[in-house]
C-alpha positions as CSV (number, residue, x, y, z in Angstrom):
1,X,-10.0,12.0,-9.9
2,X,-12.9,9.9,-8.7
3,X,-12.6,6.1,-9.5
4,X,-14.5,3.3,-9.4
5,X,-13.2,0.0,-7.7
6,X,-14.6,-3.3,-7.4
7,X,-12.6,-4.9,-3.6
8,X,-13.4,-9.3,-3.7
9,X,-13.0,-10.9,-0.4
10,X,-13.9,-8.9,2.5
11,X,-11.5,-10.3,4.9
12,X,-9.3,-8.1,7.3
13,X,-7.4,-7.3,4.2
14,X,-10.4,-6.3,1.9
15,X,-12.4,-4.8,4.2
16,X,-9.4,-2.1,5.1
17,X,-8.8,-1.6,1.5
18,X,-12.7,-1.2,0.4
19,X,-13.4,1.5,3.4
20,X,-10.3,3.0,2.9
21,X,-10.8,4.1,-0.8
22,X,-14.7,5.0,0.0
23,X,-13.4,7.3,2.9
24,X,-11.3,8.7,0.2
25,X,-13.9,9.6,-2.0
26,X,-14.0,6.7,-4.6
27,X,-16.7,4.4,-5.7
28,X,-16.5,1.1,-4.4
29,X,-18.5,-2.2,-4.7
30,X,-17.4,-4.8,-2.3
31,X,-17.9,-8.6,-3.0
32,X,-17.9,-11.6,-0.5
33,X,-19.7,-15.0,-0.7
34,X,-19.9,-14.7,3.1
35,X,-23.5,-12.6,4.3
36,X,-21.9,-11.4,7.5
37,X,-18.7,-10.5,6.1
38,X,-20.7,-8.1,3.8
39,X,-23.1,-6.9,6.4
40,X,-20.2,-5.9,7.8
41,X,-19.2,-3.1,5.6
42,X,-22.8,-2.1,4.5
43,X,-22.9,1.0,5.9
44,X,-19.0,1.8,4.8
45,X,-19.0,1.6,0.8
46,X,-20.9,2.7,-2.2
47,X,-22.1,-1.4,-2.4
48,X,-22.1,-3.9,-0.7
49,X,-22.9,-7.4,-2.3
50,X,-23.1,-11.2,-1.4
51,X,-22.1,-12.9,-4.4
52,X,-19.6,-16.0,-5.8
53,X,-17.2,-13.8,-8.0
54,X,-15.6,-17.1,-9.0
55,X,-19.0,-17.2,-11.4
56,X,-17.8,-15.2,-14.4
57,X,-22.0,-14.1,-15.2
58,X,-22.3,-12.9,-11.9
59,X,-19.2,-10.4,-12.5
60,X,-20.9,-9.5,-15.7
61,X,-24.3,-9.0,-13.9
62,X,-22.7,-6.5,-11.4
63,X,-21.1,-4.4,-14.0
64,X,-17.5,-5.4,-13.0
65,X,-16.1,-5.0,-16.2
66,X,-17.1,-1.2,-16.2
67,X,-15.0,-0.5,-13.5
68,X,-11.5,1.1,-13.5
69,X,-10.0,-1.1,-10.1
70,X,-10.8,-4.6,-9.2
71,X,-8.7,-5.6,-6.1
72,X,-8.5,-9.1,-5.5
73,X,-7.8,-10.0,-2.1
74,X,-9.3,-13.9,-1.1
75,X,-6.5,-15.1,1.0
76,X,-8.0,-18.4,2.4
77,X,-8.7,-20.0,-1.2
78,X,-5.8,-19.5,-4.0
79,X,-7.8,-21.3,-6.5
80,X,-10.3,-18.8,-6.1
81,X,-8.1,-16.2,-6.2
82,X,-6.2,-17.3,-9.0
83,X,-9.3,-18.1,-11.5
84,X,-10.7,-14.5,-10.2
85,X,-7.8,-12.8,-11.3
86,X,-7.6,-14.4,-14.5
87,X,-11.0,-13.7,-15.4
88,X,-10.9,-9.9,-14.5
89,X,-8.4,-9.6,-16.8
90,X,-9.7,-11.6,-19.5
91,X,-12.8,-9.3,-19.1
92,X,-10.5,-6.4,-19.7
93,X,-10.7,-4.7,-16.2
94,X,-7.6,-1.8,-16.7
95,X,-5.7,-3.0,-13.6
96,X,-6.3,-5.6,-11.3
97,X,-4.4,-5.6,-8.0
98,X,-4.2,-9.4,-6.5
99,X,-3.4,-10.8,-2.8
100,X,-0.5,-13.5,-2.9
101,X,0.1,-16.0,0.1
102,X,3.9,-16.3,-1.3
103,X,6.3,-15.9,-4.0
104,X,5.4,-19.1,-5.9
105,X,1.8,-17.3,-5.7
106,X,2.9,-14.5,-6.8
107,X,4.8,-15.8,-9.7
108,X,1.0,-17.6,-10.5
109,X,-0.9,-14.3,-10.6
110,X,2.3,-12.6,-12.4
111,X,2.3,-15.2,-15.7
112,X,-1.8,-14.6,-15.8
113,X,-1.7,-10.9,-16.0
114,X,-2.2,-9.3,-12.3
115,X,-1.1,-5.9,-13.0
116,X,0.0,-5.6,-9.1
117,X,0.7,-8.0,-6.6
118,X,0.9,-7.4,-3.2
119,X,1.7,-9.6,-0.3
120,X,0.2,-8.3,2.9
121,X,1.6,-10.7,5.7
122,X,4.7,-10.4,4.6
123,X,4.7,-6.2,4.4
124,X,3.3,-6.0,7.2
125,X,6.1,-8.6,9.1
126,X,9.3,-6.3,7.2
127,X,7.7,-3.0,8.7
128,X,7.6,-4.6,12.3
129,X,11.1,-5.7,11.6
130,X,12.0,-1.8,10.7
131,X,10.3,-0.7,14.1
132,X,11.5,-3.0,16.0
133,X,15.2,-2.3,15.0
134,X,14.6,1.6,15.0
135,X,12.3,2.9,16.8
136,X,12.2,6.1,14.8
137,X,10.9,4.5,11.5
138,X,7.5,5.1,11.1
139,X,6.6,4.1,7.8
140,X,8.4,2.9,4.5
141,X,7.7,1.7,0.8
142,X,10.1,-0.7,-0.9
143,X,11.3,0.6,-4.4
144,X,13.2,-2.7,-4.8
145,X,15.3,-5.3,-2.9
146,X,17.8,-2.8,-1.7
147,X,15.9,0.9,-2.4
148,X,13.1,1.9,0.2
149,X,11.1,5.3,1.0
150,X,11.6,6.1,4.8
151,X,9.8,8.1,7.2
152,X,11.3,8.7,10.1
153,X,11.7,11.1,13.4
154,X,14.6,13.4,13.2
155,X,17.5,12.1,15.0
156,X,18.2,14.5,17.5
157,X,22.1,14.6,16.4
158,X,20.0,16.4,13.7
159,X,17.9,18.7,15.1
160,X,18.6,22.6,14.5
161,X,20.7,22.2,11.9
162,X,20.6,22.8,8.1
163,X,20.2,20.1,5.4
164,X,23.4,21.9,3.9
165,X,25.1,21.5,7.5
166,X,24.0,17.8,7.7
167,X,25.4,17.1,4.5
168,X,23.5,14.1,4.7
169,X,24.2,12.8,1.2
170,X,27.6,12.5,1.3
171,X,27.9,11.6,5.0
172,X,25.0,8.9,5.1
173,X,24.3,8.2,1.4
174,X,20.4,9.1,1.4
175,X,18.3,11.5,-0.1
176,X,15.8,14.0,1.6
177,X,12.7,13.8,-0.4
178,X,10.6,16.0,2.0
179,X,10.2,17.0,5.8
180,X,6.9,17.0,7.4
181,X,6.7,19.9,10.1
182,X,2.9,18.4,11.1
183,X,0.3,17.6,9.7
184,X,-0.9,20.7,7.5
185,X,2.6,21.7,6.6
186,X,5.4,19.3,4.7
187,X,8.2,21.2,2.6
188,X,9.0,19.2,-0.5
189,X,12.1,18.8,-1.7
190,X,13.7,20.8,0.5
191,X,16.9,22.9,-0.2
192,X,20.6,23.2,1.6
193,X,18.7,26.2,4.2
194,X,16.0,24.0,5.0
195,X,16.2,23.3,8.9
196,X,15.5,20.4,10.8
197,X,13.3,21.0,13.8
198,X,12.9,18.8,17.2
199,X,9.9,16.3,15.9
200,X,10.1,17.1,12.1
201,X,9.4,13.5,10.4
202,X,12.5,13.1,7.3
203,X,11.0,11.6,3.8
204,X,13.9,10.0,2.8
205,X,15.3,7.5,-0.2
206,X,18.1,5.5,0.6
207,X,19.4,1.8,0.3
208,X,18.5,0.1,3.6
209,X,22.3,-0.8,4.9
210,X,22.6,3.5,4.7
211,X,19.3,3.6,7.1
212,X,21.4,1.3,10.2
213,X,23.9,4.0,9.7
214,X,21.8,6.5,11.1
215,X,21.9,7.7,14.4
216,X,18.7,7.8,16.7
């Protein structure tokens, strides 16, 4: 389903977000007070417009309110992003996504409505942390403080043998969610006969003490 998204602040951040979702298909307008910041991503979304969002009639001018996405990622000037987030909601935008600099930020944008909030540095600083430990992770999501989704490379103490074989549940505590065979084919949810190949990439759940019990 198409949507429409309205991306403020077209830092390194925003501007990764905004041509993202437009490569995806979606509708975006992208917002920065800075000309060459929007020149910049022009030719990369739906719209591209110089404008102070922290003026609540110039979000109203723009059609802002009409959209279903506003993501609010100023990083440079919290009291910008925290009056911008307020008044996205207070216009009645359905979700509004907001950058935070740290927990006490966070907790700002939490109390004021921000229906997510999303802390970039900091993601991006535990996934190093997860590569640099094993070099086999290539990608996770944090369900909570102690739950993550994992992609990794098959351990080779894996490779040609069975999920059912593996037994990797009750040896390793963690869930196989999918396995990626390449890019055009992934098995979901695979069953006790599903077999691990040699670069097959595991989709797994598991509590991230189980991951450092893998082997590489």
């Amino acid at each position: 389903m198409r949507k429409q998204f309205v991306v403020i602040g077209l830092g390194r951040f925003g501007t990764s977000v905004a041509k993202t979702l437009t490569a995806l298909g979606h509708e975006v307008l992208a917002l920065d007070k800075n000309e060459q910041a929007v020149q910049s991503v022009m030719q990369d979304v739906t719209q591209a417009v110089q404008a102070d969002a922290r003026e609540e009639d110039t979000l109203r001018g723009l059609g802002v309110r009409n959209l279903d996405v506003a993501i609010v990622a100023i990083g440079d000037d919290l009291e910008a992003n925290i009056l911008i987030t307020l008044m996205l909601k207070e216009m009645g935008i359905p979700y509004v996504v907001a950058k935070a600099q740290s927990a006490q930020h966070g907790k700002v944008l939490e109390k004021i409505g921000a229906d997510k909030i999303v802390y970039p540095e900091q993601d991006m600083g535990i996934r190093l942390a997860n590569n640099l430990i094993r070099t086999n992770v290539m990608d996770f999501i944090e369900l909570s403080l102690d739950y993550s989704i994992f992609e990794i490379i098959a351990p080779s103490k894996f490779v040609n043998q069975t999920l059912g074989k593996l037994n990797l549940r009750a040896v390793y505590k963690i869930n196989v969610m999918a396995i990626k065979k390449s890019k055009e084919e992934i098995v979901i949810a695979p069953g006790a006969s599903a077999l691990v190949e040699e670069k097959d990439v595991l989709v797994i759940v598991c509590n991230k003490k189980a991951l450092s019990k893998l082997p590489d």
